[in-house]
VOTOR-777156 format. One record per residue (C-alpha): residue in one letter; x, y, z. Coordinates in steps of 0.25 Angstrom, whole numbers, padded with zeros to 4 digits, always signed. Layout:
// residues N
AXYZ
...
This chain:
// residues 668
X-0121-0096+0011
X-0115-0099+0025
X-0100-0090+0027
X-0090-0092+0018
X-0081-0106+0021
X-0066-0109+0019
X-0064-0116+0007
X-0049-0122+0006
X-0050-0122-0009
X-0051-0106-0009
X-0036-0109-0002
X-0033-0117-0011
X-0037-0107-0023
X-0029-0098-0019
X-0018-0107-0019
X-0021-0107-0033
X-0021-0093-0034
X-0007-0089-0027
X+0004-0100-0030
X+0002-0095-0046
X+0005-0081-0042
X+0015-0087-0034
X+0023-0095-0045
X+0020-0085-0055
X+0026-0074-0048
X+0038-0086-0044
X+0040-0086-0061
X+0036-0102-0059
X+0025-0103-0070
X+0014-0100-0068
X+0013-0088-0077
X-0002-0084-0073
X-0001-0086-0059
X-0004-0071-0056
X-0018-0075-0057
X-0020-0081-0044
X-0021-0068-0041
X-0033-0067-0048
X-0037-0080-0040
X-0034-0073-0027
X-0045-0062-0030
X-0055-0070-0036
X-0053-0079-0022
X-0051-0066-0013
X-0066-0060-0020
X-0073-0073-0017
X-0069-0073-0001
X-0071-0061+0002
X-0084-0058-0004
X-0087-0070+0002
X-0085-0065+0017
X-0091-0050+0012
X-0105-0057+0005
X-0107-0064+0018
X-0105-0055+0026
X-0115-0046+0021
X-0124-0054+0017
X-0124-0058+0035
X-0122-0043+0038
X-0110-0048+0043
X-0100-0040+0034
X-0090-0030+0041
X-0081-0021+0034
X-0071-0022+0046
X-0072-0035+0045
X-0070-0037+0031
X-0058-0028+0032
X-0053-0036+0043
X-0052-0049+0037
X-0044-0041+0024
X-0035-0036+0033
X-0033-0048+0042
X-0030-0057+0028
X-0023-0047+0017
X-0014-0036+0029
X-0005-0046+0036
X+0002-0054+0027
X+0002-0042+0017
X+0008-0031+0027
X+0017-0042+0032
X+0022-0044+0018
X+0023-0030+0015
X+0032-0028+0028
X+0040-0039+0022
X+0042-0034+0008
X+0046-0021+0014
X+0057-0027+0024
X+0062-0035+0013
X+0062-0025+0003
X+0071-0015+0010
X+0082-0026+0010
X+0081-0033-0004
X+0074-0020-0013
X+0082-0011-0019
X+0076+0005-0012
X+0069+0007-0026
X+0063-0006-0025
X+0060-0005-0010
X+0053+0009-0012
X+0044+0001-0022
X+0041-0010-0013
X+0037-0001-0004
X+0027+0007-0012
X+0022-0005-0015
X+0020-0010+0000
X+0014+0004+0003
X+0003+0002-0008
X+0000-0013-0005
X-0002-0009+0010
X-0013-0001+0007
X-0019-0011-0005
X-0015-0001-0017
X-0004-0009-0024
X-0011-0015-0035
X-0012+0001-0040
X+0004+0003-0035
X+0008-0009-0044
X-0002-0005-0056
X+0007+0010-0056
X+0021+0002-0055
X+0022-0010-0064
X+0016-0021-0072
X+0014-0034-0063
X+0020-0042-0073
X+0033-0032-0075
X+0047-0034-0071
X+0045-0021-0059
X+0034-0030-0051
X+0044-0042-0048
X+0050-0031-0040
X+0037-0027-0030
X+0035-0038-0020
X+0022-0031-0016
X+0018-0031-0032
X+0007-0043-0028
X+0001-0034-0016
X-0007-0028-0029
X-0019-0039-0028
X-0020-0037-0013
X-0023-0023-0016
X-0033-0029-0026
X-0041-0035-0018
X-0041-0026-0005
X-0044-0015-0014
X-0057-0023-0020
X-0060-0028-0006
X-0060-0012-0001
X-0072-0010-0011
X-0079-0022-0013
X-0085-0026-0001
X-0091-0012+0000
X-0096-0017-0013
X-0102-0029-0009
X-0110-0023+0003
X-0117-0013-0005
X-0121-0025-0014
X-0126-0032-0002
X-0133-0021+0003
X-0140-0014-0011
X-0139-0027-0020
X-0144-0039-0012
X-0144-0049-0020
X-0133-0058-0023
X-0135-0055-0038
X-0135-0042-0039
X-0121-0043-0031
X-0116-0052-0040
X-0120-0043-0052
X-0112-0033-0047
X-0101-0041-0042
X-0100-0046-0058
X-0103-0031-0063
X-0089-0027-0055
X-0082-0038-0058
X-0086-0037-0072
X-0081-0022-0073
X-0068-0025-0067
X-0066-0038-0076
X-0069-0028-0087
X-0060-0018-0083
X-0048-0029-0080
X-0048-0034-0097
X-0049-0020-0102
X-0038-0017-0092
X-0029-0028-0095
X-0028-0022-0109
X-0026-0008-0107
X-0019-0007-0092
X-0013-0023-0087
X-0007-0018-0075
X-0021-0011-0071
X-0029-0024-0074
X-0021-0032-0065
X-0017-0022-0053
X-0029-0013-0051
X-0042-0017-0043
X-0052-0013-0054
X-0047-0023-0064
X-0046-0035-0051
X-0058-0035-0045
X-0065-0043-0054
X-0057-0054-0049
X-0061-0053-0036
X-0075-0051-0039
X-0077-0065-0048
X-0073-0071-0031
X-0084-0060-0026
X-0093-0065-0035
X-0091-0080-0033
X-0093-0077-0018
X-0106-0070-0018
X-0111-0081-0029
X-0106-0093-0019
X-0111-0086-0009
X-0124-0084-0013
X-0125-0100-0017
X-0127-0094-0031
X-0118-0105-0037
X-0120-0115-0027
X-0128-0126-0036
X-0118-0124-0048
X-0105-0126-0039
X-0111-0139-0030
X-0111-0147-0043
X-0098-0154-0042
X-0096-0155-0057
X-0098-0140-0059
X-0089-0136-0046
X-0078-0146-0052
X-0079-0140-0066
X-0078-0126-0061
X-0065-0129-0050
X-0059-0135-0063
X-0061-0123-0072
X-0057-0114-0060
X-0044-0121-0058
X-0041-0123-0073
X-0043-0107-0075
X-0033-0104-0064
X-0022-0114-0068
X-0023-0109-0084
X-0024-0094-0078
X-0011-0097-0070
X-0003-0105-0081
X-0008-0098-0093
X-0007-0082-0091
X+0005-0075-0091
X+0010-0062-0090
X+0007-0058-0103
X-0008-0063-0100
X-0017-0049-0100
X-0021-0049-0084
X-0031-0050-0077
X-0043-0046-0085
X-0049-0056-0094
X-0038-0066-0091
X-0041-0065-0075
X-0053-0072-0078
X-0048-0086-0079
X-0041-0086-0065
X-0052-0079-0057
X-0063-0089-0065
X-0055-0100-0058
X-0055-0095-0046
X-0069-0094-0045
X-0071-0107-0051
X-0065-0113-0041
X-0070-0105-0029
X-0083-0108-0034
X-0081-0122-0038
X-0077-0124-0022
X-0090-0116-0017
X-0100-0126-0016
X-0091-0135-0008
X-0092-0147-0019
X-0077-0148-0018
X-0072-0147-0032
X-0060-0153-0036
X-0053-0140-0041
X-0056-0135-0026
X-0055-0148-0019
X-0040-0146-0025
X-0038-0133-0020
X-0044-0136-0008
X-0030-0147-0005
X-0021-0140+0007
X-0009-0135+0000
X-0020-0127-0007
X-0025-0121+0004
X-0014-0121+0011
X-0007-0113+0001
X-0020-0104-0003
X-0020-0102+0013
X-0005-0097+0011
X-0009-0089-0003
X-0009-0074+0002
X+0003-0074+0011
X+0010-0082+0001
X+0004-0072-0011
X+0011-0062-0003
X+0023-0066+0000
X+0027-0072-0013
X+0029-0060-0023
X+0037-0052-0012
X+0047-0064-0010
X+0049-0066-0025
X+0051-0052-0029
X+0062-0053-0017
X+0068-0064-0023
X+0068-0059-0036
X+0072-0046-0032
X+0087-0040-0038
X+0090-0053-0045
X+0095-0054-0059
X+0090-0068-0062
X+0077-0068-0058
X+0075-0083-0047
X+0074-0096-0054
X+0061-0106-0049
X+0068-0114-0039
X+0070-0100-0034
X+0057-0095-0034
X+0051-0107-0029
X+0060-0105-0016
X+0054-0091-0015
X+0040-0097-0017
X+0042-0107-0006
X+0047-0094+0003
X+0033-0088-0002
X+0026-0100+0003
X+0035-0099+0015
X+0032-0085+0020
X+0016-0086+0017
X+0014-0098+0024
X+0020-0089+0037
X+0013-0078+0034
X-0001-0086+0031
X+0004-0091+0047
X+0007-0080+0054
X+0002-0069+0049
X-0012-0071+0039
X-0018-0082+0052
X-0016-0074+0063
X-0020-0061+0057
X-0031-0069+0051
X-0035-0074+0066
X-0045-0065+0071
X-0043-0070+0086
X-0031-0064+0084
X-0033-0052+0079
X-0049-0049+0080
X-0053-0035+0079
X-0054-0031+0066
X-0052-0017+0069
X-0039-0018+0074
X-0035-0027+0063
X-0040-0015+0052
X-0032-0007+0060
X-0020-0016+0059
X-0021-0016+0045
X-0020-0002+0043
X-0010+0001+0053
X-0001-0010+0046
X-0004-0006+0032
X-0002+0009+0038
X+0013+0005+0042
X+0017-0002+0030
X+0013+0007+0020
X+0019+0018+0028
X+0031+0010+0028
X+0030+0007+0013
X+0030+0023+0010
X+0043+0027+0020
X+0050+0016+0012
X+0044+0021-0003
X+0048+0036+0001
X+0060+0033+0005
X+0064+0026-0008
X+0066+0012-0003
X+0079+0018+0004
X+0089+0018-0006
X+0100+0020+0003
X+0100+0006+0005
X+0106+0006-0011
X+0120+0007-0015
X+0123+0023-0021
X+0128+0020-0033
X+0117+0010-0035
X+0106+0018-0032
X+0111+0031-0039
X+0113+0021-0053
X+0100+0016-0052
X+0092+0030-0049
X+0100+0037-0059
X+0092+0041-0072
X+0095+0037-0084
X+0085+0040-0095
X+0088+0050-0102
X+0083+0063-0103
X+0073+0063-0115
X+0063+0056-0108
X+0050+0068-0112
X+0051+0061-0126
X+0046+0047-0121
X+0033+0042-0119
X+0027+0048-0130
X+0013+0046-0132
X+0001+0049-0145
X-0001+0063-0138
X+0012+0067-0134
X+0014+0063-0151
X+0000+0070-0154
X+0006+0081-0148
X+0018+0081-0156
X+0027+0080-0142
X+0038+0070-0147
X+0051+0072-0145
X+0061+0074-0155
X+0076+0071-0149
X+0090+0072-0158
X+0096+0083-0164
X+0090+0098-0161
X+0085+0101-0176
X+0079+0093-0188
X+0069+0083-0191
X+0067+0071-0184
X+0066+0060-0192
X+0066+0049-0183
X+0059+0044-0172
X+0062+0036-0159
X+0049+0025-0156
X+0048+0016-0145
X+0049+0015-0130
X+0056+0017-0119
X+0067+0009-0124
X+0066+0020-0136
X+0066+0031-0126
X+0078+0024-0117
X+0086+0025-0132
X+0081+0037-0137
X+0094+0046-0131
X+0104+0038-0140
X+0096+0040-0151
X+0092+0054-0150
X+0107+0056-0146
X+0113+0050-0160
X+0099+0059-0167
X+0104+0070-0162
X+0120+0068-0166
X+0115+0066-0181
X+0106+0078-0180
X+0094+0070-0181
X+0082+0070-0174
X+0071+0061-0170
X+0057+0059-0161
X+0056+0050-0150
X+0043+0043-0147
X+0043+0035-0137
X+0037+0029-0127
X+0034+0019-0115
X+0030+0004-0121
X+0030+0012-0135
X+0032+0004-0149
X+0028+0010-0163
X+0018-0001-0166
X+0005+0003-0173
X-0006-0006-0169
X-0001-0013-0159
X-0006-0013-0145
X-0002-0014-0129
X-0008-0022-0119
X-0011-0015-0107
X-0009+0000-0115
X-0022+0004-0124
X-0017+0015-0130
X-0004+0008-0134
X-0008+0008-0149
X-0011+0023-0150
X+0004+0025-0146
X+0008+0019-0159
X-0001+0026-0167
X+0003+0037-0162
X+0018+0035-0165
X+0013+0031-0179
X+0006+0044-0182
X+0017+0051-0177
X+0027+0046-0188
X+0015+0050-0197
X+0017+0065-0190
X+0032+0063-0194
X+0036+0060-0208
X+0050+0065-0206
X+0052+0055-0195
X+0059+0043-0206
X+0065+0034-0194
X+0057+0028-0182
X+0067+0022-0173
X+0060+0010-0164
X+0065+0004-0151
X+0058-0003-0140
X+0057-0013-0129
X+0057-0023-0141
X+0057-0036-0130
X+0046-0032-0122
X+0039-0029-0134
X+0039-0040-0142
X+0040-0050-0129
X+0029-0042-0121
X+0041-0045-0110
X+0051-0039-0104
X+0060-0040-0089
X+0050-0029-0086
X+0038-0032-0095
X+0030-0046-0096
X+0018-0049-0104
X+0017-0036-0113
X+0009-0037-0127
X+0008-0030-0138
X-0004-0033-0148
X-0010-0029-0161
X-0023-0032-0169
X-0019-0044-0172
X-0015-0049-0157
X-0017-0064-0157
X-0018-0064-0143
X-0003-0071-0142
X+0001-0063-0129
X+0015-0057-0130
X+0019-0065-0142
X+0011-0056-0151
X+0020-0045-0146
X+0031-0047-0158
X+0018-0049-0167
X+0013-0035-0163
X+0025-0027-0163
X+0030-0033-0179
X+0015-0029-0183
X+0016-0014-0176
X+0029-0011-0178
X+0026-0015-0193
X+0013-0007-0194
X+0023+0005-0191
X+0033+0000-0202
X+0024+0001-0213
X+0015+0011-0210
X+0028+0021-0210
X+0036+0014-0221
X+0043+0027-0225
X+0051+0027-0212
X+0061+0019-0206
X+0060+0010-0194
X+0072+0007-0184
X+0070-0004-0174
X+0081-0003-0164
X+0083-0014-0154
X+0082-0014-0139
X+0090-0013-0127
X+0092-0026-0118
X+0083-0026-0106
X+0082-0033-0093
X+0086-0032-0079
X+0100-0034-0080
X+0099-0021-0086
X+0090-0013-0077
X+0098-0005-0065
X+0087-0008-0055
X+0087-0022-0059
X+0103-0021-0057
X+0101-0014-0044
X+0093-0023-0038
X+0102-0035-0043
X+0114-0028-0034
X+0106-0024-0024
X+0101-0039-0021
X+0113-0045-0026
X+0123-0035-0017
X+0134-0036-0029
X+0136-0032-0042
X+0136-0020-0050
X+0127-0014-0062
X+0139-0013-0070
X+0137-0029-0071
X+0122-0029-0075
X+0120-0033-0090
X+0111-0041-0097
X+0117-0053-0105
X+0118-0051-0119
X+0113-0063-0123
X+0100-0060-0115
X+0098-0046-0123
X+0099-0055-0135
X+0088-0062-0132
X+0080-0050-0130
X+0083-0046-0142
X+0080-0060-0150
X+0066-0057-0145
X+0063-0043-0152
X+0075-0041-0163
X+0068-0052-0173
X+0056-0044-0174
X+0062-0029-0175
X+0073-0037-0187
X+0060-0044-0194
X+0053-0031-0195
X+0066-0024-0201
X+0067-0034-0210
X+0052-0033-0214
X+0050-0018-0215
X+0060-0010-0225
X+0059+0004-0216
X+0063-0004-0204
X+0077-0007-0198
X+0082-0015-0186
X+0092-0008-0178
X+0098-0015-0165
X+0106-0006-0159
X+0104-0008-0144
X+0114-0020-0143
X+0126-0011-0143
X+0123-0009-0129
X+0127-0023-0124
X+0139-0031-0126
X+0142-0045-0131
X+0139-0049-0118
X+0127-0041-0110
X+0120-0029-0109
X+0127-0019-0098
X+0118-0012-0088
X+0129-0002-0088
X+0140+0006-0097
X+0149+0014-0090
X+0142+0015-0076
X+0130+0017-0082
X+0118+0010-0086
X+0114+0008-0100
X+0099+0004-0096
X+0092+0009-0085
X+0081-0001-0083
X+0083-0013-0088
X+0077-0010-0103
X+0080+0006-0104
X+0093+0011-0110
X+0097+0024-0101
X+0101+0036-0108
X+0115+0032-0106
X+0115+0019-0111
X+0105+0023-0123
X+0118+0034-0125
X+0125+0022-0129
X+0117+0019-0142
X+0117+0033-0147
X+0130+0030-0157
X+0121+0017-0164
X+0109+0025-0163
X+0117+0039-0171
X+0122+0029-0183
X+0108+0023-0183
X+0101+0037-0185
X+0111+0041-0195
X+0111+0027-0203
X+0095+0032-0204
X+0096+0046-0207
X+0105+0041-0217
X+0096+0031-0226
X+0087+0043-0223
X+0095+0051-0230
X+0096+0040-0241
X+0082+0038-0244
């Protein structure tokens, strides 16, 4: 085939691709929009292969030229958004949150932030609307595939010779890496969507496409109008279900990625043979184009501009908002597709490539050197109010921390703590999380002022649920087995006292979680809705398998960002006024939290005979809210953690509840 051609309805698919991610991340619908992402790299494998198969086949190809052309399209507009985060960051971020901006810059500059992201946060979590380089992650995608593949792709050309062969082993390593993204969706989400390994299948379905179109090997199916129709309109039809079927909650990318990345190839190959279909006669219209030509400045500049106008705010931006920020977006890539993508693109300009490698380096060079002295010097905190900055770095868990995160062999082992009085038997123990752990103080406390003594197992994410499972943790299962052959260990042990983070667990959501699920053997493949299913059949398996002991279900704390001290902080900080004294969280909204978990923990009270529901938690608001502080001090620390000093406050409801069980004990 002759060299590769501009196609407007390419433009225009990305079009498709970007104003999803756009509104999605806008919170205007859209709820799978993240997968134009997906469309990006199917698009990006498709164009680039394209360029690297010709020129190899001609004996054209240049490695410096290749690198040339990345630089002169990717380095621009991304270093000239970096230097624009940054600048806008040390005015309107917190220091903590400048620092983290920073560490981000450094590792996006050098094309490593998908792994930075992968350590810090889920993408879907409350933490990432705080990153306005969170989306650099799939730039660093790509240019980390496009640093190995073309070597890959020459020493096809050179051992394979034979377009076959090559697509054999295009498909062989897009199958591994297709394979590896579904097992990984189940056992590790956030390494399925951030890390290379688990992506590159996405961009080798384009790769593959390309070296298929431009060997002529589809040519005859494609040029039947009535084929290349059908295909567009399959293509599109995938891509709009993808974009307003999935959600957060849908397991991502792995098996579900196919549907979006099917679609773009569709249509990229139903527009190949030049039969003008209509799906990509439609893309082809200019305000597609016009807008896919726009797609990467605007894919840029569109995440850093939200996460500033969310940034500090306690109700988070209406839509007529967001859609003013979305045209300031559209705004600001329009300019920078103007003045800085062409003229860097313009080779009269700019034409030794060797100078424009060196540019690039020496640019990223100085903005990851910049990005370190910031990070290293904590975002400069000077720039914070004293006593703000000393109430928000204080610590205030308490000080048994050791006796947290247990695990099966810390239990095999026999290393679990036991906390209250100095002497006697423990006959009771503490399960659950870190909601468990952040009360444990008032309840060890009141233990120890009745001479008692009980065990603590907790743990991160942790609930007592035999049989039940956790996407995205394998071994999640064997932690409850393991709890329950610990109370087979302990027959002395008469009470197990459970608390949790009953509204992300039986919702799968939380102002820090989204989309969390919990399943069992019987999973109908309802999403998060089978949450409640799965905890009433774990929580039951536990009940009667130890009906000889006595269940308490204790309520929970409120949670939410009214109630987080960083949340709070950043609230005054943007806002320039108030006080944490002021930060609460209505009552009436706590309520409705607990509509959504207290039915459940009452039914199963009411259904087992060794069970009993204790809410206990409620004494820590008022009629009217929740109070961040007490007395100068905070009673949570972030936003769904009691601190030691605000659990303290419980310790006289949890001594006459110990001592009401020790005395029906006693009784029986």
């Amino acid at each position: 085939m002759s060299g590769m051609k501009y196609r407007a309805d390419i433009d225009g698919l990305r079009t498709l691709a970007v104003v999803p991610v756009v509104l999605f991340h806008a919170g205007l619908g859209f709820s799978g929009g993240f997968v134009g992402v997906d469309i990006f790299f199917v698009i990006s494998g498709f164009l680039i292969t394209g360029i690297l198969h010709d020129g190899m086949k001609a004996g054209t190809y240049s490695v410096t030229g290749f690198y040339d052309r990345r630089i002169r399209r990717i380095f621009p507009a991304l270093l000239v958004v970096t230097v624009m985060v940054l600048a806008s960051a040390s005015v309107l971020l917190m220091p903590s949150d400048f620092q983290a901006t920073a560490k981000s810059a450094l590792w996006s500059s050098v094309f490593l932030s998908n792994f930075h992201f992968y350590a810090q946060t889920g993408y879907f979590m409350e933490a990432a609307e705080l990153s306005p380089l969170l989306h650099t992650w799939s730039l660093s995608v790509e240019e980390q595939f496009y640093v190995v593949f073309p070597l890959v792709l020459w020493l096809a050309h050179r051992f394979l010779r034979s377009a076959g062969r090559l697509l054999m082993l295009l498909s062989v390593i897009a199958a591994i890496s297709f394979a590896l993204s579904v097992i990984a969706v189940r056992s590790t989400p956030e390494a399925a969507f951030y890390l290379s390994h688990n992506r590159i299948w996405e961009l080798m379905t384009g790769s593959m496409l390309a070296v298929a179109v431009r060997e002529g090997l589809t040519s005859r199916i494609s040029a039947r109008p009535a084929i290349a129709n059908g295909a567009g309109a399959l293509g599109l039809a995938l891509i709009v279900w993808a974009v307003f079927s999935y959600s957060a909650s849908t397991p991502f990318p792995g098996a579900a990625a196919l549907a979006p990345c099917l679609g773009a190839v569709l249509l990229i190959w139903s527009g190949a043979s030049g039969t003008a279909a209509v799906a990509n006669r439609l893309l082809a219209l200019p305000p597609m184009v016009f807008i896919g030509r726009i797609s990467y400045s605007l894919y840029l500049w569109h995440w850093p501009v939200f996460v500033f106008a969310r940034y500090g705010r306690e109700v988070a931006p209406v839509a007529a908002e967001m859609l003013v920020w979305v045209g300031v977006s559209v705004a600001l890539a329009i300019l920078s597709w103007r003045f800085i993508e062409q003229p860097f693109r313009d080779r009269q300009r700019f034409p030794d490539p060797l100078k424009v490698l060196a540019a690039g380096a020496l640019a990223t060079a100085l903005v990851a050197g910049t990005s370190a002295g910031i990070s290293s010097a904590r975002g400069f905190p000077s720039r914070l109010d004293p006593e703000l900055r000393k109430l928000i770095k204080a610590r205030y868990m308490h000080d048994r921390r050791d006796c947290h995160r247990v695990t099966p062999s810390r239990m095999r082992r026999g290393d679990i703590c036991i906390r209250g009085a100095e002497t006697g038997e423990p006959s009771f123990v503490l399960a659950g999380d870190s909601h468990a752990d952040a009360a444990s103080p008032a309840i060890f406390a009141a233990a120890e002022a009745l001479g008692l003594r009980g065990y603590q197992y907790t743990a991160a994410g942790f609930r007592p649920m035999p049989g039940v499972e956790k996407r995205g943790e394998p071994n999640y299962v064997h932690r409850s087995a393991a709890f329950v052959a610990f109370l087979k260990q302990h027959p002395e042990v008469h009470t197990v006292i459970i608390t949790g983070f009953w509204i992300h667990q039986l919702t799968g959501d939380s102002f820090r979680h989204r989309g969390t699920l919990w399943y069992d053997a019987a999973y109908d493949g309802s999403g998060t809705a089978y949450n409640r299913i799965a905890t009433r059949n774990g929580l039951t398996r536990l009940f009667t398998t130890f009906a000889d002991r006595r269940f308490i279900l204790l309520d929970d704390v409120a949670s939410g960002n009214a109630l987080d001290l960083k949340s709070q902080a950043r609230r005054i900080w943007r806002s320039g006024q108030g006080s944490m004294a002021a930060a609460a969280m209505d009552r009436a909204d706590y309520q409705a939290q607990r509509d959504a978990y207290e039915p459940l923990l009452k039914e199963l009270a009411a259904t087992h005979p060794n069970v009993t529901y204790e809410p206990l938690f409620t004494t820590l608001c008022d009629d009217m809210a929740c109070r961040l502080m007490r007395n100068g001090q905070p009673v949570w620390r972030n936003g769904d953690h009691l601190s030691a000093t605000g659990a303290m406050l419980l310790e006289p409801q949890f001594r006459d509840l110990l001592a009401t069980l020790e005395t029906l004990q006693i009784a029986r």
